[in-house]
N, C-alpha and C positions, 0 to 999 in steps of 0.2 A: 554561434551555431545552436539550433535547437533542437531539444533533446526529445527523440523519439518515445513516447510511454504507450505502452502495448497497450492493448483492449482487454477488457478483463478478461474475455474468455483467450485469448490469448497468452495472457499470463497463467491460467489456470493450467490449462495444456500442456504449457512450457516447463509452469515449476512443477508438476506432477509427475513428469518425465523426468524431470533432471534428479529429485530427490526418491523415484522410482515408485509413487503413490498412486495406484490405480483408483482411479475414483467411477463408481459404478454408474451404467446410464442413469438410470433413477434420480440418482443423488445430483451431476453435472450442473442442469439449470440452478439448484439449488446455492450451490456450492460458486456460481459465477455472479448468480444477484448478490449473497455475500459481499464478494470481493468489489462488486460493482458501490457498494454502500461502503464499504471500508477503503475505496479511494476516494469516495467523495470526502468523507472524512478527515481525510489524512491532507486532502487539500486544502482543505480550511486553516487546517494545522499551519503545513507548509507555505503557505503562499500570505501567510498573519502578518502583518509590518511590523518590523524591532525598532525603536530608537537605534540612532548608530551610537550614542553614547553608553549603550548596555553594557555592563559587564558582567561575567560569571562570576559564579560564589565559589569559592577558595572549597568549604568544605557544607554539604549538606546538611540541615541540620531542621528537623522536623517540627 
Protein backbone atom coordinates (compact mmCIF):
# COMPACT_ATOMS: atom_id res chain seq x y z
CA UNK A 1 0.00 0.00 0.00
CA UNK A 2 1.42 3.49 -0.56
CA UNK A 3 1.80 5.85 1.73
CA UNK A 4 0.08 9.17 1.35
CA UNK A 5 2.74 12.39 2.09
CA UNK A 6 0.87 15.65 2.32
CA UNK A 7 2.14 18.84 0.30
CA UNK A 8 4.01 20.96 2.10
CA UNK A 9 1.57 23.55 2.47
CA UNK A 10 -0.50 21.03 3.51
CA UNK A 11 1.43 19.82 6.19
CA UNK A 12 2.16 23.41 7.34
CA UNK A 13 -1.62 24.02 7.96
CA UNK A 14 -2.00 20.81 9.50
CA UNK A 15 0.82 20.85 11.98
CA UNK A 16 0.04 24.51 12.86
CA UNK A 17 -3.26 23.72 13.92
CA UNK A 18 -2.71 20.76 15.63
CA UNK A 19 0.24 22.23 17.83
CA UNK A 20 -1.98 25.60 17.84
CA UNK A 21 0.94 27.83 16.04
CA UNK A 22 -0.61 30.67 14.26
CA UNK A 23 1.68 31.62 11.52
CA UNK A 24 1.12 35.11 10.13
CA UNK A 25 0.03 35.83 6.39
CA UNK A 26 3.36 37.43 5.75
CA UNK A 27 5.36 34.82 7.11
CA UNK A 28 3.03 31.39 5.27
CA UNK A 29 4.87 31.34 1.84
CA UNK A 30 7.97 31.70 3.58
CA UNK A 31 7.43 29.14 6.13
CA UNK A 32 6.03 26.43 3.20
CA UNK A 33 9.35 26.96 0.76
CA UNK A 34 11.09 26.00 3.99
CA UNK A 35 9.46 22.97 4.64
CA UNK A 36 9.32 22.35 0.82
CA UNK A 37 13.51 22.25 0.87
CA UNK A 38 13.50 20.27 4.28
CA UNK A 39 11.47 17.33 2.44
CA UNK A 40 13.57 17.33 -0.25
CA UNK A 41 16.21 16.81 2.17
CA UNK A 42 15.02 14.40 4.18
CA UNK A 43 14.43 12.38 1.02
CA UNK A 44 17.68 11.96 0.06
CA UNK A 45 18.16 10.90 3.48
CA UNK A 46 15.46 8.37 3.60
CA UNK A 47 15.26 6.89 0.41
CA UNK A 48 19.81 6.32 0.53
CA UNK A 49 20.43 2.36 0.12
CA UNK A 50 21.77 0.34 3.24
CA UNK A 51 23.62 -2.85 2.79
CA UNK A 52 21.31 -5.56 4.31
CA UNK A 53 24.35 -6.70 6.18
CA UNK A 54 24.52 -3.26 8.32
CA UNK A 55 24.54 -3.40 11.73
CA UNK A 56 24.05 -0.84 14.61
CA UNK A 57 26.59 0.16 17.07
CA UNK A 58 26.03 -1.12 20.52
CA UNK A 59 27.05 2.30 21.95
CA UNK A 60 27.96 5.71 20.33
CA UNK A 61 31.12 6.67 20.68
CA UNK A 62 32.52 10.05 18.86
Amino acid sequence: MAETVPTPTEYVDTISKLVDLPIAPEHRPGVIQNFERIMAIAKLVTEFPLPENLETAPIFEP
